[in-house]
N, C-alpha and C positions, 0 to 999 in steps of 0.2 A: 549246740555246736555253732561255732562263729560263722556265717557267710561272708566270705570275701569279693567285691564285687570289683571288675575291671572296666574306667570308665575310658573307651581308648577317641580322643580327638579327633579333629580334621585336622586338614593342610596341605591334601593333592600330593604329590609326591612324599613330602616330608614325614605325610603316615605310611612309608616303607619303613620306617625307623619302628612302628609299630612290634615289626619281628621278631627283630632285638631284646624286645621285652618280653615278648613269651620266649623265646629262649634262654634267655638267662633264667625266668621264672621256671620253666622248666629242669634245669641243670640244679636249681636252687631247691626244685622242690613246695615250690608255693603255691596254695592249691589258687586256681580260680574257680568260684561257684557261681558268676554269672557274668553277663559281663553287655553294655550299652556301648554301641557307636554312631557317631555322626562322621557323614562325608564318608572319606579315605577308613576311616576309623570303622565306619560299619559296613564297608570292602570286606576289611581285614578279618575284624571282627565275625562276620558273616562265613565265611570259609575256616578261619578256625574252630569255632562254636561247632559247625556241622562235622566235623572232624578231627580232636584235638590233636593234631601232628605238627609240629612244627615247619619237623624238615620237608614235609609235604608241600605246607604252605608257604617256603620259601621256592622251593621249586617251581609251586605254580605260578606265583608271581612271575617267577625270573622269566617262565615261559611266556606268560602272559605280556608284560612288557614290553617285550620284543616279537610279539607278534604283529604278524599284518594288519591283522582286524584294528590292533589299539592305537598302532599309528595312522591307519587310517581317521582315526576320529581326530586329528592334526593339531594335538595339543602342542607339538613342537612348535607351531607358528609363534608361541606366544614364548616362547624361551631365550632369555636374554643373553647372549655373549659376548664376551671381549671379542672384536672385531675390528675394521679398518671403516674408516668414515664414509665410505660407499655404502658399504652393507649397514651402514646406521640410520642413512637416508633411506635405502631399502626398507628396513623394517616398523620406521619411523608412518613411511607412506601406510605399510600395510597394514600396523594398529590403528589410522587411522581409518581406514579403509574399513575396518573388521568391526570398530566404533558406529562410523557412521551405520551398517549395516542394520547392526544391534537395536538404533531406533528404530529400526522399521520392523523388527522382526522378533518373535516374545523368544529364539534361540537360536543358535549359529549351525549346531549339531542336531541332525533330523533323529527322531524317538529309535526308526530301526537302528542306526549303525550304534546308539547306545545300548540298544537291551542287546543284540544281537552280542556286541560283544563279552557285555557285563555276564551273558547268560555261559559264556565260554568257564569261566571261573565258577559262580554262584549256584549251586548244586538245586534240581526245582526240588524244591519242598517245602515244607508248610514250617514257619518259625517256630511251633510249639513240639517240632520235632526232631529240631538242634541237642544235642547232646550236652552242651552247656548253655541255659537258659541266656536267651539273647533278646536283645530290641534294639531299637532304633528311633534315631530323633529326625522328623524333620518339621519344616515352618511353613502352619498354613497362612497362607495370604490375606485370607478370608476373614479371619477369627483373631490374626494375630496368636496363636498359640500355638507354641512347641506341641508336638506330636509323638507320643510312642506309641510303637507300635510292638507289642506283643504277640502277636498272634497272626495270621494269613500267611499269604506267601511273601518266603525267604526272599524272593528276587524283585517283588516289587514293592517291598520294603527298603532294601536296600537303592535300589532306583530312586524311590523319591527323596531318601537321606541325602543323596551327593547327585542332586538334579541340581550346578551351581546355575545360580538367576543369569541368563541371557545367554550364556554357552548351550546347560541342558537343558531339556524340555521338559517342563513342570508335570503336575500330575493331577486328573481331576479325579477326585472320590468325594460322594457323597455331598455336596456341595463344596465343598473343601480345593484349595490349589495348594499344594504341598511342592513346596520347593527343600533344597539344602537347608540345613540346621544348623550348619554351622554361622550362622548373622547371629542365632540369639542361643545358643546351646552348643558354642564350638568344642566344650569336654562337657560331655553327657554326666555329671556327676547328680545331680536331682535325678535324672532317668533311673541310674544307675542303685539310688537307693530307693526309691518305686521298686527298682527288682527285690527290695528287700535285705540288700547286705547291710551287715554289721559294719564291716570297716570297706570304706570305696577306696581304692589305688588311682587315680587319674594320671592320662598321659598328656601335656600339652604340649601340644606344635606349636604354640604361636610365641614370639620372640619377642622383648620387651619393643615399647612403642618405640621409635627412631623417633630421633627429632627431625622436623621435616623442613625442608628450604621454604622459602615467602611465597605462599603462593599466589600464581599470578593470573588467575582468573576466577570468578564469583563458581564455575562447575570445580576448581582444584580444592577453594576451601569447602565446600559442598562436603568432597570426598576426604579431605584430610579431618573434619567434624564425624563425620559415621564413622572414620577408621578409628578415633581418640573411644568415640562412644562403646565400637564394639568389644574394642579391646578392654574397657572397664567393665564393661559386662561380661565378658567370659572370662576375668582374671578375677573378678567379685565370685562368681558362680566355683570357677576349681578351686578357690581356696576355702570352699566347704569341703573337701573331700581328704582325708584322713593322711594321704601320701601321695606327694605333688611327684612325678616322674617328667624332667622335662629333659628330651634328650637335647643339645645343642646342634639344630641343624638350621640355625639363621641363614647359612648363606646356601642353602638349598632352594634354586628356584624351585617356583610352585609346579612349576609343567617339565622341569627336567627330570622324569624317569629313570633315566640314564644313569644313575649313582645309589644303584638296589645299595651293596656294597657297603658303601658310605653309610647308610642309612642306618643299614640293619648294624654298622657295630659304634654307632652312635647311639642308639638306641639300648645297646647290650650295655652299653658303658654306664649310661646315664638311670639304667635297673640294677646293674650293679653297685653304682654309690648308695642305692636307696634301699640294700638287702638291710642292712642296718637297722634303718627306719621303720619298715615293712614287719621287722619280726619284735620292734620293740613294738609295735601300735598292737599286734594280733595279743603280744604277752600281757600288757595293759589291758584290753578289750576281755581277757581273758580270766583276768584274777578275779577273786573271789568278792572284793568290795567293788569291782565296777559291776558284777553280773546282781549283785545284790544290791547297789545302786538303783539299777535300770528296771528291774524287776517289781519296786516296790514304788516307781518312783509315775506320779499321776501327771506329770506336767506334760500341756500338748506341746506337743513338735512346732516348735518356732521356726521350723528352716522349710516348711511345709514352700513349695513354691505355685506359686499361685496362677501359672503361665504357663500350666502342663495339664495336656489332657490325654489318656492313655487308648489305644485300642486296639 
C-alpha cells in the first residue's frame, strides 16, 4: 500500500493557509499517512497529527490567535501597514530600536511567554504517540545539520522547529542549538520521505524571489545574498517532492495573523487545483509497472540528503 506523506512549510502566518489543505484533502478524501513540518508548518502539523479534525484545528487556531497569551508575545510590532507618514517614522524608529536590541541579545521573546503559549494549542505528549506519524525539522547551529525529530515530546519538538533566530529562544540538547528550520529545510520534503512515503505532497509558503531595489549598504546586500541563497535552497529541495501545493498568499505579511480567513481559502483553493495532480501521481505510483519497477530495481537512492540527521 502507497504511503502518502504531507510535507507542510513555514511562513509564520502564511502557514494558516496550511488548513485549507487538510480540508479540502479531507472533503476529497486523500488519505495522509505521515506527514513533517518546519516552523508554522509543525504548529500545524503538530495539533492535526495528534488529532485528525479539521474543523477542530481551525477552531483552535481561530482561538488561539486571538488570544491574549499570543498577542502578548507582540508579533504585531512587526506588521507592516498602509499608514500616514507619522506612523512611518513611528515604526521606522521602532524597527530600528527592536534591531539594535537583537545585537545585544541571542532573542527579543523570553522562553516562558513562548512555551507557555505554544503549550495552550500543543497537546503534552510524546511524538511517537500522534495518531498520524509526525516529525519535525529544525537547524542545529552547532553541526550545521537539519534535525528530525521523531520521537520525544510533541511540544518541545515543535518549540525548536519555529524558535525563528533572534525573536525565539534557541534550544540547548545535547550539545546541539536548535533553532528554526526553515533557513535550510523551509518544506520538510527529505524529512518527509525519512518518514518513508511513497509519494510526498509539499506545501510551500515562500513566493518567487522579488527583485530587489540597489541596495544601499554593505548589511542590505549581506541580507539580499542569504535571501537569493535561501530561496535556491528550499525551491531546489521542494521540487524533489511528487506535488508542489503552493497556495498564493504573497501579500500576506509574515506577522499578520489577522487574515485566518484569507489563508485558509487560499489554501483550500490552491489543494483544490492540485486534486488533479495528487490522484494522477498516487495512479501512477500505483500501477503495475512502476511497483514492479521499484521492486526489482538495485539502484541507491540518489536524492539521499546528506544534511539530515534524525532523532
Amino acid at each position: 500500500m502507497l504511503k502518502i506523506g504531507l510535507a507542510l512549510g513555514g511562513g509564520a502566518s502564511k502557514g494558516l493557509s496550511h488548513i485549507g489543505v487538510l480540508k479540502l484533502f479531507k472533503e476529497e478524501n486523500i488519505p495522509i499517512d505521515c506527514i513533517s513540518g518546519t516552523s508554522m508548518g509543525a504548529v500545524t502539523g503538530a495539533i492535526y497529527s495528534s488529532m485528525p479534525d479539521v474543523i477542530r484545528l481551525e477552531e483552535m487556531t481561530r482561538k488561539f490567535t486571538s488570544s491574549k497569551a499570543f498577542k502578548n508575545l507582540g508579533l504585531s510590532i512587526f506588521k507592516k501597514e498602509e499608514e500616514g507618514r507619522l506612523q512611518k517614522i513611528v515604526n521606522m524608529i521602532r524597527e530600528k530600536i527592536l534591531f539594535a536590541e537583537a545585537l545585544f541579545k541571542p532573542h527579543l521573546v523570553e522562553e516562558d511567554e513562548v512555551s507557555n503559549t505554544l503549550n495552550q494549542i500543543i497537546p503534552d505528549m510524546m511524538i511517537e504517540e500522534t495518531k498520524i506519524p509526525f516529525s519535525t525539522v529544525s537547524l542545529d547551529l552547532i553541526s550545521g545539520l537539519d534535525i528530525i525529530k521523531t520521537k520525544g515530546s510533541l511540544r518541545d519538538a515543535v518549540m525548536t522547529s519555529m524558535s525563528i533566530p533572534g525573536l525565539f529562544p534557541y534550544t540547548k540538547e545535547n550539545g546541539s542549538i536548535l533553532v528554526d528550520g526553515g533557513s535550510t529545510s523551509g518544506v520538510p520534503v527529505y524529512a518527509t520521505k525519512k518518514m518513508g512515503a511513497d509519494i510526498v505532497i509539499a506545501v510551500s509558503l515562500r513566493g518567487k524571489l522579488e527583485k530587489s531595489k540597489i541596495p544601499g549598504t554593505g548589511l542590505e546586500i549581506h541580507l539580499r545574498i542569504d535571501e537569493i541563497v535561501t530561496t535556491r535552497l528550499i525551491e531546489n529541495q521542494t521540487r524533489k517532492a511528487d506535488v508542489i501545493i503552493r497556495p498564493d498568499v504573497h501579500d500576506v505579511h509574515w506577522a499578520d495573523f489577522g487574515r485566518l480567513d484569507y489563508c485558509i481559502e487560499k489554501g483550500y483553493k490552491a489543494a483544490k487545483d492540485a486534486v488533479a495532480e495528487i490522484r494522477s501521481v498516487i495512479k501512477e505510483k500505483m500501477s503495475f509497472k512502476n511497483r514492479f519497477k521499484n521492486f526489482f530495481s538495485t539502484k541507491k537512492n540518489d536524492e539521499e540528503e546528506p544534511f539530515l540527521k534524525e532523532l
